[in-house]
One Martini backbone bead per residue (centre of mass of N, CA, C, O) as a GRO file, in nm:
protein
  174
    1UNK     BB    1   1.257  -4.782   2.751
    2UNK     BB    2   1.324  -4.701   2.422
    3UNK     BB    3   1.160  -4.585   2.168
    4UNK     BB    4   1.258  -4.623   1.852
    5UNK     BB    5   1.050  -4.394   1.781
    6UNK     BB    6   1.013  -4.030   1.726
    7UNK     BB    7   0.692  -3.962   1.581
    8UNK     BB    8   0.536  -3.787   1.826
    9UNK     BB    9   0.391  -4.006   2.026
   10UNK     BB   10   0.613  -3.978   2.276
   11UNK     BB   11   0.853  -3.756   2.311
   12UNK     BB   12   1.134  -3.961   2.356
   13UNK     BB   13   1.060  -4.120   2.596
   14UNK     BB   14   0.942  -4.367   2.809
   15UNK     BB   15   0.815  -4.657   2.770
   16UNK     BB   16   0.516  -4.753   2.926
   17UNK     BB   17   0.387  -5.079   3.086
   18UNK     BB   18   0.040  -5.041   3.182
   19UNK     BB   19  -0.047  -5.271   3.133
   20UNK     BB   20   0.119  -5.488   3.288
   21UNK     BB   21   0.107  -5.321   3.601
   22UNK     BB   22  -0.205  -5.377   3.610
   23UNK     BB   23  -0.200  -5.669   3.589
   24UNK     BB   24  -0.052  -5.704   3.830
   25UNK     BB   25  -0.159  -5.555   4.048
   26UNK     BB   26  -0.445  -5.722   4.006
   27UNK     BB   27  -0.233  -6.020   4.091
   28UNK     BB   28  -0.156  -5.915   4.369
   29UNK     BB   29  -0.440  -5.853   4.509
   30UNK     BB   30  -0.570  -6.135   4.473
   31UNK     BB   31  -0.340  -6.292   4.598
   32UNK     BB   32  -0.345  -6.148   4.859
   33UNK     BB   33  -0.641  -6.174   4.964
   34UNK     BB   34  -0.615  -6.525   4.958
   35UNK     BB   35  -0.381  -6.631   5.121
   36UNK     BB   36  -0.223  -6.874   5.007
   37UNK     BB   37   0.034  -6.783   4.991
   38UNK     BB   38   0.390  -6.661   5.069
   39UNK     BB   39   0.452  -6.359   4.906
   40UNK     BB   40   0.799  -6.479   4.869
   41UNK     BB   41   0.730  -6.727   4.684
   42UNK     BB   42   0.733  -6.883   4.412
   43UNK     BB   43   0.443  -6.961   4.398
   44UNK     BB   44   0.335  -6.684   4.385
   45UNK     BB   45   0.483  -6.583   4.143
   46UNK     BB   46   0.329  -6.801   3.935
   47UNK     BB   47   0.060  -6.669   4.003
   48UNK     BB   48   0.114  -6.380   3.936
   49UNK     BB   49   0.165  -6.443   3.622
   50UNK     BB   50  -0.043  -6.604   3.567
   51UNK     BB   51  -0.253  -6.369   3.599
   52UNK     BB   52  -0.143  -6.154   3.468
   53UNK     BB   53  -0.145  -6.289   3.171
   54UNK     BB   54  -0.467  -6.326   3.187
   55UNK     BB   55  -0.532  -6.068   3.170
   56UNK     BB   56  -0.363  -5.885   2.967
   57UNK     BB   57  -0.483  -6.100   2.739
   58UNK     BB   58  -0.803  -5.994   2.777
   59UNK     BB   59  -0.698  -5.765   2.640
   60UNK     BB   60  -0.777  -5.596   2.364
   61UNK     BB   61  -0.741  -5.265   2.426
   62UNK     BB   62  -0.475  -5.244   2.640
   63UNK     BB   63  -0.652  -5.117   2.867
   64UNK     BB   64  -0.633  -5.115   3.225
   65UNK     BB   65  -0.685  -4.841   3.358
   66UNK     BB   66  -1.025  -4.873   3.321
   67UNK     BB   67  -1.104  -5.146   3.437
   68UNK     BB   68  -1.297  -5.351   3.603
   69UNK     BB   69  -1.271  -5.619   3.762
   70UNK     BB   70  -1.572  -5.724   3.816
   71UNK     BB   71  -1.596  -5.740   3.475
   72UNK     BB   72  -1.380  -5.985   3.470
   73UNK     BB   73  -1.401  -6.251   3.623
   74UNK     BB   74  -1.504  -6.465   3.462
   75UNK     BB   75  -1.321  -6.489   3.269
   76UNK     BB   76  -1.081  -6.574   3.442
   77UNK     BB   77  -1.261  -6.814   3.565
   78UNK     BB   78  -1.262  -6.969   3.298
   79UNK     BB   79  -0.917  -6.978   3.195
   80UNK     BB   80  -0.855  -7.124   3.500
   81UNK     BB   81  -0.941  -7.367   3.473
   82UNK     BB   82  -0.928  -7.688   3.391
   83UNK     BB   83  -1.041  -7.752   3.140
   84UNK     BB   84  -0.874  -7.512   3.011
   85UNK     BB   85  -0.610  -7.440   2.730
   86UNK     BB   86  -0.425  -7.195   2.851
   87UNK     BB   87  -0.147  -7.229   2.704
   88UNK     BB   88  -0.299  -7.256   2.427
   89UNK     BB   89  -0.399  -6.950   2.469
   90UNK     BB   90  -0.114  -6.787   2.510
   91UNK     BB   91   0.005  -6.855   2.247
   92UNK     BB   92  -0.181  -6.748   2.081
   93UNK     BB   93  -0.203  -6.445   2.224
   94UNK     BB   94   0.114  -6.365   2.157
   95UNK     BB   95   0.165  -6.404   1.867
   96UNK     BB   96  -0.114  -6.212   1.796
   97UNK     BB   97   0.091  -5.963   1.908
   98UNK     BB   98   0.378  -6.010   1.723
   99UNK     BB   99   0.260  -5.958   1.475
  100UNK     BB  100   0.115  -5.702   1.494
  101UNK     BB  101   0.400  -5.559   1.581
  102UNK     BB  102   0.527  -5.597   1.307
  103UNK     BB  103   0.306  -5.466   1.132
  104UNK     BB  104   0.352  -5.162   1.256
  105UNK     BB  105   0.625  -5.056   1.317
  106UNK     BB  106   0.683  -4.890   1.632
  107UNK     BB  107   0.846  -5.103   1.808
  108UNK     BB  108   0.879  -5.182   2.097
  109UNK     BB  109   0.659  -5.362   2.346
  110UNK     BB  110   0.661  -5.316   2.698
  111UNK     BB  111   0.429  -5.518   2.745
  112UNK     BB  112   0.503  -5.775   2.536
  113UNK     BB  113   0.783  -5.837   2.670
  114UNK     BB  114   0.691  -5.908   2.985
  115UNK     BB  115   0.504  -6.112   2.905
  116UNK     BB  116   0.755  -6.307   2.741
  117UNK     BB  117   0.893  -6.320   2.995
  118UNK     BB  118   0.696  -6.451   3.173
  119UNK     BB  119   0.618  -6.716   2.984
  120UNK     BB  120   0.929  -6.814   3.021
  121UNK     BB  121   0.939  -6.849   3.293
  122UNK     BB  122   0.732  -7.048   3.357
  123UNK     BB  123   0.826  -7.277   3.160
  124UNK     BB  124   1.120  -7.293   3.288
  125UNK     BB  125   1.024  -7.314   3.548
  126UNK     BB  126   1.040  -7.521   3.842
  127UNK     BB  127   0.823  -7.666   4.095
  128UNK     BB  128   0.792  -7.818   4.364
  129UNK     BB  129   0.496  -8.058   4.372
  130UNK     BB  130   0.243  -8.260   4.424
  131UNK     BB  131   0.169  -8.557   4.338
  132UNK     BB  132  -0.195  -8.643   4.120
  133UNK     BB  133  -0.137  -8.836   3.882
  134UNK     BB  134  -0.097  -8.653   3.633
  135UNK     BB  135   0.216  -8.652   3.496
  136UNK     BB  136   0.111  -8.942   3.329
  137UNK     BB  137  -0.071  -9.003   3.094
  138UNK     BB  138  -0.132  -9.294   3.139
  139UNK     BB  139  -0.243  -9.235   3.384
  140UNK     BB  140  -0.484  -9.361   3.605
  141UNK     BB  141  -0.744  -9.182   3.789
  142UNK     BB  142  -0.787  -9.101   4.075
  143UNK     BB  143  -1.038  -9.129   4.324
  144UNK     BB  144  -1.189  -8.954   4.440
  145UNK     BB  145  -1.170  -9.054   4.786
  146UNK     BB  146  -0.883  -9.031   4.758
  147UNK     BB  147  -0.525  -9.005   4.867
  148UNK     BB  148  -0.277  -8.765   4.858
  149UNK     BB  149   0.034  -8.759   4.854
  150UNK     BB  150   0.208  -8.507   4.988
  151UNK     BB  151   0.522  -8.613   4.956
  152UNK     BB  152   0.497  -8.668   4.665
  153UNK     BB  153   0.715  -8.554   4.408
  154UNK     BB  154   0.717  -8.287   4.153
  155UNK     BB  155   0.804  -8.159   3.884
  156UNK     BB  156   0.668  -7.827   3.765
  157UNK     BB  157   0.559  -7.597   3.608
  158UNK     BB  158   0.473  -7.333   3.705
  159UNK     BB  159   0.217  -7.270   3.572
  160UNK     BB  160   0.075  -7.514   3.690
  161UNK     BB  161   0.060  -7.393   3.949
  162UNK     BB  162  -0.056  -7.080   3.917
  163UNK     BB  163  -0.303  -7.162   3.824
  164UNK     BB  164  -0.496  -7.290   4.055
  165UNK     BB  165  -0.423  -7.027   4.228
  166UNK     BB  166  -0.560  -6.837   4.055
  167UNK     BB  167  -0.827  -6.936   4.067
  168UNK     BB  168  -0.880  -6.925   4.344
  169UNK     BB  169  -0.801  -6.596   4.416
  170UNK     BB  170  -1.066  -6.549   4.280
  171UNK     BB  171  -1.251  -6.717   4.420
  172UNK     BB  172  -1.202  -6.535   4.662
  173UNK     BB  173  -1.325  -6.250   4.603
  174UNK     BB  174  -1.631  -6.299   4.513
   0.00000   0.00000   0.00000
């Protein structure tokens, strides 16, 4: 990609996502030592993207070939829990960055756009996965004792499998 502007910051040449590449690397380091699923899977996929996204978007500073992974990780595993609303953290932290994005009139940011392009992904790939029964919101909790049939499933967005994924690997890392 080059960038619009040649306004001696680039120097005319390709604009490097390295933002984005280090994010992956480190999504894909974390996937790889958890060895939860086969590294050329859909699943894997989702995985290392849903968590790209996440370290990605924890950069405030956009700077992440300085981070150390381990002064990252708890936050990374509090975003990716349960609990947390991650969707509306990423919609939110995306839409925050292509305003900045308008605001500077830099021309397009190549870190940016792969994250765009990833959270497309996620949102719009469907992969099938084990239905656990929460899948419709009325539908009351199963008790924890009970047994999941793992034949039954369910179509659900890729996001919604990569985020437990990425979970396990983080926590499988510490």
């Amino acid at each position: 990609m080059r960038p619009e502007s040649t306004n001696g910051t680039s120097g005319g040449g390709l604009a490097v996502p390295m933002a984005w590449l280090c994010a992956e690397y480190i999504a894909d380091e974390l996937l790889r030592t958890g060895a939860l699923v086969e590294s050329g899977s859909l699943e894997y996929r989702a995985g290392r993207r849903t968590l790209a996204l996440t370290i990605y978007l924890c950069d405030s500073a956009e700077e992440l070939a300085g981070v150390r992974v381990v002064s990252r990780i708890d936050e990374w595993l509090s975003l990716t829990s349960y609990e947390h609303p991650w969707r509306e953290w990423v919609g939110e932290r995306l839409a925050a960055r292509q305003e900045r994005e308008r605001d500077l009139d830099e021309g397009a940011d190549p870190d940016l756009a792969l994250a765009l392009d990833a959270w497309r992904w996620l949102r719009r790939t469907e992969l099938l996965a084990a239905d656990l029964g929460e899948s419709e919101p009325w539908h009351t909790p199963r008790p924890m004792d009970s047994v999941v049939d793992e034949y039954a499933q369910v179509w659900t967005p890729a996001w919604q499998l990569g985020l437990p994924l990425s979970h396990l690997a983080i926590h499988l890392f510490c």
